[in-house]
N, C-alpha and C positions, 0 to 999 in steps of 0.2 A: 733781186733777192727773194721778192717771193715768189716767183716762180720755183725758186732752189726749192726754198720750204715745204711749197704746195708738193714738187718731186717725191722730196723725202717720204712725207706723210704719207704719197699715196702708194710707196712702195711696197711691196708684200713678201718679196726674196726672202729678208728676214728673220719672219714672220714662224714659214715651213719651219728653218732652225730650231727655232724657241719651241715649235711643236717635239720636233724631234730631241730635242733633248729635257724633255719634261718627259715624251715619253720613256725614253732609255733611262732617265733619273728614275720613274717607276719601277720599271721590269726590274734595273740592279736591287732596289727597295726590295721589293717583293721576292728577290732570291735571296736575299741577306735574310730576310725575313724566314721564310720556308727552310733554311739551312737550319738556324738557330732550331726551330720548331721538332725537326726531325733529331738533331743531334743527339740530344736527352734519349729520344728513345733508341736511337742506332748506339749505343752507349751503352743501355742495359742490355739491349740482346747481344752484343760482342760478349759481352759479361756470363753472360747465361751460356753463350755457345760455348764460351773457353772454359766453363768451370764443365762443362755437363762431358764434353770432350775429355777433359783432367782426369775425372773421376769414372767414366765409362774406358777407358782405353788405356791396356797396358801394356807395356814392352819388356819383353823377357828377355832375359841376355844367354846368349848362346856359348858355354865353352868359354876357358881363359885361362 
């Protein structure tokens, strides 16, 4: 039986796992993160482009 134990303990397989999913728990973090971040501003300049477009560009109608 402690041999099993002593096995267990000293195994490290996984160990890598717990790495790698702490690291990919980051990186998802940090895109959730950076998305929110930009939105607000990708939000005002959609805003800006469509009014500035609205107002500069007109379409005549041709005959009817």
């Amino acid at each position: 039986m402690n041999a099993v134990f002593q096995a267990f303990v000293e195994d490290e397989g996984g160990a890598v796992t717990v790495d790698w999913v702490v690291l990919t728990a980051a990186i998802v973090g940090l895109a959730i993160f950076v998305i929110f971040l930009v939105r607000g501003g990708a939000g005002a300049l959609a805003t800006k482009i469509s009014n500035t477009l609205a107002n500069s560009i007109t379409v005549g109608t041709t005959g009817g």
